[in-house]
N, C-alpha and C positions, 0 to 999 in steps of 0.2 A: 331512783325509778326501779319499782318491781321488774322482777327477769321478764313475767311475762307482759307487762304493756311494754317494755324494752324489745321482746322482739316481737309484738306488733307494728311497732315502731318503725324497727329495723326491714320488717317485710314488707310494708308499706312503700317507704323510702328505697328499698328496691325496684319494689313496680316500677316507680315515678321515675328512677331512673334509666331502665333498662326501656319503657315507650319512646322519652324523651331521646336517648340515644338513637330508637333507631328513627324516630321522627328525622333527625341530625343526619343521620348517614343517610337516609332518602334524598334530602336536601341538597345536602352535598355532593353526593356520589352517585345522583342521577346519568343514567346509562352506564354508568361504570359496571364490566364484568370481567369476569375470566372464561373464556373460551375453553372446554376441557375438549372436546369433539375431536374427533380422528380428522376430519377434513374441514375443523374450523368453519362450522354451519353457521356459527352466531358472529362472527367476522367479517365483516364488509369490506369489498375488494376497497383499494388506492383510489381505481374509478370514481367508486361511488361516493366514497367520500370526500371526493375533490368535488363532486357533482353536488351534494349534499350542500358543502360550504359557499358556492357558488349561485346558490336558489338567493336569490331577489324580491320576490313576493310571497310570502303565505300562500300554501298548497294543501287542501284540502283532500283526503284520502279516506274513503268511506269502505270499511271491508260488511259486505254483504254476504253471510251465508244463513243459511237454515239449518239450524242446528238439529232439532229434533229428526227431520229427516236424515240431512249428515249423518247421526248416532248408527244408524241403520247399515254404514258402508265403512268399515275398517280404515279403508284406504283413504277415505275423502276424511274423516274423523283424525286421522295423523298426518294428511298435507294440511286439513283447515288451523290444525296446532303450530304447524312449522309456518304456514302463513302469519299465523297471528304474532309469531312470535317474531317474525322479521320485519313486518309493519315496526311495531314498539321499538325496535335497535331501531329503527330510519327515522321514529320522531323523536329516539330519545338522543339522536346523534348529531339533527339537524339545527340546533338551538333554536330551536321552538317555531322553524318556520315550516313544518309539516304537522299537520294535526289529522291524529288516525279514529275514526269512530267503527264501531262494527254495529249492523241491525240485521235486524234477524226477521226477515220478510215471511211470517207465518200469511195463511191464506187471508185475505180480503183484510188484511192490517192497512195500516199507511206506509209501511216499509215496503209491503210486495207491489202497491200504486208507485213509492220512488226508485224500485230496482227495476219495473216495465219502462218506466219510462226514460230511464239512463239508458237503456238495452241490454240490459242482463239478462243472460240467457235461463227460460224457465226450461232444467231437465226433469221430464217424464221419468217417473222412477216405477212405475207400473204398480203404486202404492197410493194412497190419498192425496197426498202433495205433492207438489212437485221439488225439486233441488232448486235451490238459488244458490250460486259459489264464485260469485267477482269479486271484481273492485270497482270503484269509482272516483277517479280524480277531477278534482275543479282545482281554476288558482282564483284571484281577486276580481277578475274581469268576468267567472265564469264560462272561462272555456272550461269543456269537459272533455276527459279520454277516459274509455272506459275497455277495461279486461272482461270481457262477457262470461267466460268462465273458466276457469283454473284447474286444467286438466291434471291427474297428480303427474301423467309421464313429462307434462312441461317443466316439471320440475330443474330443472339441470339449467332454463334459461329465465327462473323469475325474479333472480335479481335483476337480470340484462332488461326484463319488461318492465320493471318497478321503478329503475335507472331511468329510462328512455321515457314513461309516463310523468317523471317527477321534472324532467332537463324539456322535454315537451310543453309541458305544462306551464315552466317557469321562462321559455323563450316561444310563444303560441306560433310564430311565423314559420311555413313551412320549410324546412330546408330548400339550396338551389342547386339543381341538378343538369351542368352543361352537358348535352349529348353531341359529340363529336362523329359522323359518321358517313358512309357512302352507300349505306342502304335507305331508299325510300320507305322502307315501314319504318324505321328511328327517325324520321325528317318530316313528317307528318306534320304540317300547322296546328296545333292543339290536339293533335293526339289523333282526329279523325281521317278515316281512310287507311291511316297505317297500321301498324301490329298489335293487337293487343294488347301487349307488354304495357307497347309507349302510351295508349290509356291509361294501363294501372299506375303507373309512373306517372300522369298528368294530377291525378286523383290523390296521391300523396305528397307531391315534390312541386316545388316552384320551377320548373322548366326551363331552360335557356336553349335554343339549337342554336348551333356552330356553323354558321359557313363555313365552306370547303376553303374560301380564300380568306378567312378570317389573317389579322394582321397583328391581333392583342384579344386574349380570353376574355369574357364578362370578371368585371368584379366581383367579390363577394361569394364567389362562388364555393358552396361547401362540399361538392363532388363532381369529379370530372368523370362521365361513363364515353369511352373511346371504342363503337364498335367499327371492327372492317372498314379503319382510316382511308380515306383517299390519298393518294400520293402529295406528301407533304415535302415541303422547302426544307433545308437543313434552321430556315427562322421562325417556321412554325412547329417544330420539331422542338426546338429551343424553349419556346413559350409551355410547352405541355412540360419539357423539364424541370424548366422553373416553378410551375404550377405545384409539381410535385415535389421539389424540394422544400418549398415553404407552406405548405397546405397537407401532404401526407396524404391525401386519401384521393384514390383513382380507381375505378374500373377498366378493367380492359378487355375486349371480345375481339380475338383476334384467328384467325382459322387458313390452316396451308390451303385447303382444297373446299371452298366453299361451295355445296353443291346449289343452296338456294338460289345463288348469285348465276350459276351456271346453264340454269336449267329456267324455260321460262314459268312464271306465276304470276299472283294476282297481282306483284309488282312489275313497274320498267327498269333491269337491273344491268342493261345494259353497261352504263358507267362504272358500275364497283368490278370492283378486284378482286378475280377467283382465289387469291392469297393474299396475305397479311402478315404482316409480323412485326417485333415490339421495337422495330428500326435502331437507331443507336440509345436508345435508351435501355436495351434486351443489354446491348452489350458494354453498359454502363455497370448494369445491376450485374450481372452475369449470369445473366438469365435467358433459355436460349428456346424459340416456337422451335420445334421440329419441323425439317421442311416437306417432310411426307404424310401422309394421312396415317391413323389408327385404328387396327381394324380387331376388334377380340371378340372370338366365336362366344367365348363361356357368356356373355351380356351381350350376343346381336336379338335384335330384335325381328319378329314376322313382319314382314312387308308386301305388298303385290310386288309380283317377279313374272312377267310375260317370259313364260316357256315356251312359245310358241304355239303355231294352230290356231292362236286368239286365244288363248288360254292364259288365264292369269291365276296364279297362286299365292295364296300367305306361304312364305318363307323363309327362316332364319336369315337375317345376311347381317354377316359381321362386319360390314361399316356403319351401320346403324344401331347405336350403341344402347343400351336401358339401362343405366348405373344402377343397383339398388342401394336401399340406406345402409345395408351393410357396409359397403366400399365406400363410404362416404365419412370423411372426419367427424367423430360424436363429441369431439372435447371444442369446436367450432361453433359458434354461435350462427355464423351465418346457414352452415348444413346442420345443425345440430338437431333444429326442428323438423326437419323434411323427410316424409317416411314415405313418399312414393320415389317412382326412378323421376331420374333426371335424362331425357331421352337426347342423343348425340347423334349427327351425322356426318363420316368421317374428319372427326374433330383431328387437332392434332394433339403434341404433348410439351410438357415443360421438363426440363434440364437444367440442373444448378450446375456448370462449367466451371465456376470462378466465381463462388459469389461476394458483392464488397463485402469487407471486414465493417462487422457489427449489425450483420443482416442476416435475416432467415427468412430459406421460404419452406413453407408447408402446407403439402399436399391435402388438397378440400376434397375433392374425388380422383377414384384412382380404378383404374381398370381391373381385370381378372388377372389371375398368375401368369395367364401365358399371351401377353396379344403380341399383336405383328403392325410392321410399317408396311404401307402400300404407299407405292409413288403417288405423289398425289394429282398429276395430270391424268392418271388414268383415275384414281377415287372421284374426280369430278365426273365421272361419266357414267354411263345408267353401266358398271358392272355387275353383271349375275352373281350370287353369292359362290357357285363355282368358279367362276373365273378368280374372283377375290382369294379363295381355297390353292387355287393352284401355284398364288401369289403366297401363300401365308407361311413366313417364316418367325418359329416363333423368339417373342424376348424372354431375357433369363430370370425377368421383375415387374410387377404393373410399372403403370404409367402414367404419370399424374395426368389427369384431365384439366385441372382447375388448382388452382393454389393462391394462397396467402404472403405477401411478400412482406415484410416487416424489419423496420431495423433504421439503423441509418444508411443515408446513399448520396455518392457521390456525382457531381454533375457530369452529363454526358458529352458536355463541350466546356471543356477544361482552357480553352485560348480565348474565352468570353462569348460576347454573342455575335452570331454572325448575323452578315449583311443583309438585308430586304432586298427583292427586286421590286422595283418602281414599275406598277402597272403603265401601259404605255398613253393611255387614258389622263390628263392631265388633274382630271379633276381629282381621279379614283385614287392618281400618283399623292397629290393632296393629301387628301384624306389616310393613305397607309402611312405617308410621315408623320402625320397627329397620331396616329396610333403607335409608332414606332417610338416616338417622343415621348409617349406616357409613359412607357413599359417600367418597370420597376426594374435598381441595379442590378446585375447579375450576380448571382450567390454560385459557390464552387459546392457547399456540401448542406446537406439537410439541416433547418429549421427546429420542422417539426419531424418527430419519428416519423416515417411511412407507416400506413398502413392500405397496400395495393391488392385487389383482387385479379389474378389472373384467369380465365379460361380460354381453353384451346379450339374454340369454337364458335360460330356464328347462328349454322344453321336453328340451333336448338330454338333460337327465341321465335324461330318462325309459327303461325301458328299452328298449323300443318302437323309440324311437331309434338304438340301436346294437348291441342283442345279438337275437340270432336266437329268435326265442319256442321254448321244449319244448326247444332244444337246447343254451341260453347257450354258444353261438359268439357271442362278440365281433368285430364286422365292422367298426367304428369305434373312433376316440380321445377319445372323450366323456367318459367316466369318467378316463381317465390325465389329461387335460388337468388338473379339478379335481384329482385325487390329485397332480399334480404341484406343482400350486400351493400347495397345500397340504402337502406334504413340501420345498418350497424357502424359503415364509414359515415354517415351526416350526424351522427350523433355528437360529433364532436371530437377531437385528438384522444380525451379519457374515455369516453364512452365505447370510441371506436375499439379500444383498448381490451376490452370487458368480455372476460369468460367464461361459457357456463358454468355454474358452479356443480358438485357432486350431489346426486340425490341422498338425502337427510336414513332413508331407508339402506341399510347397511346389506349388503347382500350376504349368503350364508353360504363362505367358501368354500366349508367344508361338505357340505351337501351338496355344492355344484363340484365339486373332487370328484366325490363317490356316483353321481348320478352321470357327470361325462364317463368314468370307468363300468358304471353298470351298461353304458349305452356300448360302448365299445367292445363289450362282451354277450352281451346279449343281443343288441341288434344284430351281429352280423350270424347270431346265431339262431334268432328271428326269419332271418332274411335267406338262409340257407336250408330252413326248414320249412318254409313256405314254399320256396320256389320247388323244394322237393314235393312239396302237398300239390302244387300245381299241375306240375308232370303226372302223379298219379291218379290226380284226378281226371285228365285228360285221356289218359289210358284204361279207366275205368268206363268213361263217356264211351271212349270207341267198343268197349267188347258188350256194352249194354246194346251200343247200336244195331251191333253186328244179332246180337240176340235177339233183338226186337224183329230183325225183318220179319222175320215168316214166325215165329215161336209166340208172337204178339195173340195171334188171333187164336191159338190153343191154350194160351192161359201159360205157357213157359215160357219166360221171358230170356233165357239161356239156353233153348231148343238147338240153336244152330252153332253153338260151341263145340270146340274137342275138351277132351278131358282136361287137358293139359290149362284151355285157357278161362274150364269152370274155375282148377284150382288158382289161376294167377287173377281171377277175378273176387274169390274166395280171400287170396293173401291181399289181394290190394284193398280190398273195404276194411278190412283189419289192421293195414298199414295207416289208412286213411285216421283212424280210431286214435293210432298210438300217436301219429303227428300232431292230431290235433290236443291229445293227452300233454304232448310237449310244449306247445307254445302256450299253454295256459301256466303248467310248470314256471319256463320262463317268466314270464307274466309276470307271476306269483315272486320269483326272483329279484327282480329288475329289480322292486322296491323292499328287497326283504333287509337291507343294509342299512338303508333311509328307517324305515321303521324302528328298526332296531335301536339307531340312533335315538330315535323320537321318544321311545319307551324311557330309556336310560335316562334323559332329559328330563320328563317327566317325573321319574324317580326322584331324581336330585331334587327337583322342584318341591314335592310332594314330601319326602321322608328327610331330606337334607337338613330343613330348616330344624324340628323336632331333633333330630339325633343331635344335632350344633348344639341344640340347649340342655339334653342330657346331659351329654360328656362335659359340659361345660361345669353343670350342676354336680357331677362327679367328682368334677375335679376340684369343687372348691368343699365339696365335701369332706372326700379325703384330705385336702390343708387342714380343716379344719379339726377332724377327727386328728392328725398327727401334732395338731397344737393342744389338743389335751390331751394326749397322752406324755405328751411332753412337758 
């Protein structure tokens, strides 16, 4: 064979093999990667891939955006990539029982008729089209759950939404939610008449309520929510322990000084208990309610405060709390989304004393640096935010409001289970022995891992609270907080599990360095030559005043000055000059470090690449040039 059909040949037979190879490794090594990512983006939690292997039917997942609009927003153009690309890990990891399509609802297509009609949300981009940016899940039955739209700050909980749509999707039966409780707005017959909450909770949840003298929990149950218990037997104490040792997931709403219970309203609260607490179960876990109320100036809220005379005022009082999201856990799935306050009224707090070995708890909201205990027989009572002042002594830490309890735990009645008392009612006597008879053996230590919500509080879920009366505007995250917890514990033992993960968007530490240091030096240097500008502006106002009276109507508007305060009127409009000469300065400062930075970068960017391949070109020059001469 000639060289040259030889390596035709030979080029050929390369091609063929080097398709055919990677035809081969597609095949094979479908979903296989390597994760390089600082925070392992392309990695899917334990959760989810236990959630993944566990899917039952084909799960259809439809990602919906609009591309050509998308192009138009930076931000929505690198979450729509980070979307796309975490859809493909979940069908290529699922063994084929998720299938992902993406369409691209241009206007009056057949894509933007099947994104209205899912309920994808159309965003107004104050451009020709509008933004389409969901998803849309169906499984075999065609149920549907649908992500209306894909905010990029949600970013931190879309795998938890993608999780919970795919385990939703593959089990359609609403989770079941027993509410245990001594307040008539949680005891509501289907939800109407009582608290709003317990609607939005009818609305998602299969609902169970609890008798006060219940004898044995429902079955089945995938969340126990326990607010402001009635006074329970040490045998129905027993059943909620064992609920939790084998099941892992409980809410609990527990509060020293309940004021809604104390005070009357739209409910009859005569029955419940102005105090609460997590009975021997607190002191199983080692977890302890505080038995005084909470009161922190730096988060009280305006409230009417009768000052007297018939006078009512908005004013500050520090038992009525406004958490913002700042103080609220962002690494938390259940607070992680929540960006308004969570409003409290003298809540109390949580203390790890002794907690079991193999448990943690962590703080979901937490108060300001400095709050204070007020007894809580007196928080129950209409106190003036000065009385509460004169009470306030401060702590040396926040305070947890709410917390996470997780781990393993040990049973609260370690000598087994104790005795029922036999109604004295024969029949009802009856009846509590079939139920005592059923009850499943008693277990000494967790099952399943816990995973328990704690909060130090009642009042919040009132409406009162957080929705606007006559108009239910919702002004606070009182309700989502519970619904959250609640939609993250029924997800299941793994799902319950599941943490936001890190935004794909890497932050620029070095520029938030230099821009906290620029603030730190310039604002305060801001803020001390304004309030200087203010003073002389003020003292300017007065001697114009003082000129104006009578010097007005002769055309001198400095008529009625002495010498002394034309000249100090003279220095001040020229002081006025250089002040404002300085804070522009600053200004001009604040960011002259960040630019500087910015230029450099640019530089690199721009000449970097170029000079790389000079000196490169250089230097194989001179080899070259010193190989002939040698």
């Amino acid at each position: 064979m000639k060289a040259k059909h030889y390596l035709i040949a030979a080029t050929a037979l390369t091609g063929i093999i080097f398709v055919s190879a990677n035809l081969l490794v597609q095949n094979v090594f479908t979903g296989a990667r390597i994760d390089f990512t600082e925070n392992n983006l392309y990695t899917l939690s334990d959760a989810t891939k236990t959630t993944l292997k566990t899917v039952a039917e084909p799960v259809d997942i439809t990602f919906v955006y609009t591309r050509s609009t998308g192009q138009e927003f930076p931000a929505i153009r690198a979450y729509a990539a980070r979307v796309r690309e975490l859809l493909h890990v979940y069908e290529s990891q699922s063994g084929g029982k998720i299938q992902v399509t993406e369409i691209d609802p241009v206007p009056f297509s057949p894509a933007e008729d099947q994104a209205l009609a899912a309920g994808i949300t159309a965003v107004d981009t104050n451009g020709s089209d509008p933004l389409y940016f969901g998803i849309i899940g169906r499984n075999s039955i065609d149920d549907q759950r649908v992500m209306p739209f894909l905010a990029p700050e949600r970013e931190v909980t879309l795998e938890y939404d993608l999780t919970r749509m795919v385990a939703r999707l593959d089990d359609p039966d609403p989770p079941r939610v027993g509410i245990l409780s001594s307040l008539p707005g949680l005891t509501a017959p289907g939800g109407e008449g009582g608290y709003t909450l317990l609607r939005d909770i009818h609305k998602s949840f299969d609902v169970e309520s609890i008798a006060e003298t219940f004898q044995s929990l429902p079955e089945d149950l995938d969340v126990l929510l326990v607010a402001q218990p009635p006074r329970l037997s040490p045998r129905q104490e027993w059943l909620i322990d064992q609920f939790v040792l084998r099941t892992g997931r409980a809410v609990f709403l527990v509060d020293p000084a309940a004021k809604t219970v104390a005070s009357t309203g739209p409910f009859d609260m005569s029955d419940a208990e102005t105090a609460s607490s997590l009975m021997a179960l607190g002191e199983a876990w080692g977890v302890t309610l505080s038995e005084d109320a909470v009161a922190d100036a730096a988060s009280a809220l305006p409230v009417p405060v009768d000052t007297g005379g018939g006078r009512i005022e908005e004013l500050a009082h520090p038992l009525f709390l406004g958490i913002p999201a700042g103080d609220m856990n962002q690494d938390d799935l259940i607070t992680a989304d929540l960006s308004r306050t969570v409003n409290f009224g003298a809540p109390g707090a949580f203390t790890a004393d002794d907690l079991a070995e193999g448990s943690e708890l962590t703080p979901l909201l937490t108060t300001g640096p400095s709050p204070s205990f007020i007894d809580a027989t007196e928080a129950v009572t209409d106190m003036t935010p000065q009385q509460v002042l004169r009470q306030y002594q401060t702590e040396p830490a926040p305070l947890a409001l709410a917390a996470r309890l997780s781990g393993h735990l040990n049973t609260a009645f370690p000598q087994g289970a104790p005795a029922f008392d036999e109604p004295s009612d024969p029949m009802l006597a009856e009846i509590a022995r079939a139920e005592a008879a059923s009850a499943l053996p008693h277990i000494s230590e967790s099952e399943t891992e816990a995973q328990i919500v704690l909060i130090a509080d009642v009042d919040f879920i009132a409406d009162e609270f957080y929705i606007i009366p006559n108009e239910q505007i919702v002004v606070a995250d009182n309700g989502a907080l519970v619904l959250n917890a609640l939609d993250a514990l029924a997800g299941g033992g793994e799902l319950s599990r599941l943490r936001s993960r890190a935004p794909s968007l890497r932050r620029m530490e070095r520029i938030d360095r230099m821009r906290e240091n620029a603030e730190a030096i310039y604002f305060r240097q801001q803020a001390a030559l304004q309030d200087n500008l203010q003073t002389t502006q003020a003292r300017l106002e007065e001697l114009q005043a003082i000129g104006a009276a009578d010097g007005f109507f002769s055309g001198d508007l400095e008529a009625d000055l002495t010498e002394a305060e034309r000249t100090e009127l003279l220095d001040l409009r020229q002081r006025i000059v250089d002040l404002r000469a300085q804070l522009r300065e600053i200004e001009r400062n604040y960011r002259r470090d960040i630019d500087s930075l910015e230029g450099t970068l640019k530089a690199i960017n721009i000449w970097g690449g170029p000079f790389l391949v000079c000196l490169i070109g250089l230097f194989v020059w001179y080899r070259q040039k010193r190989k002939e001469a040698a």
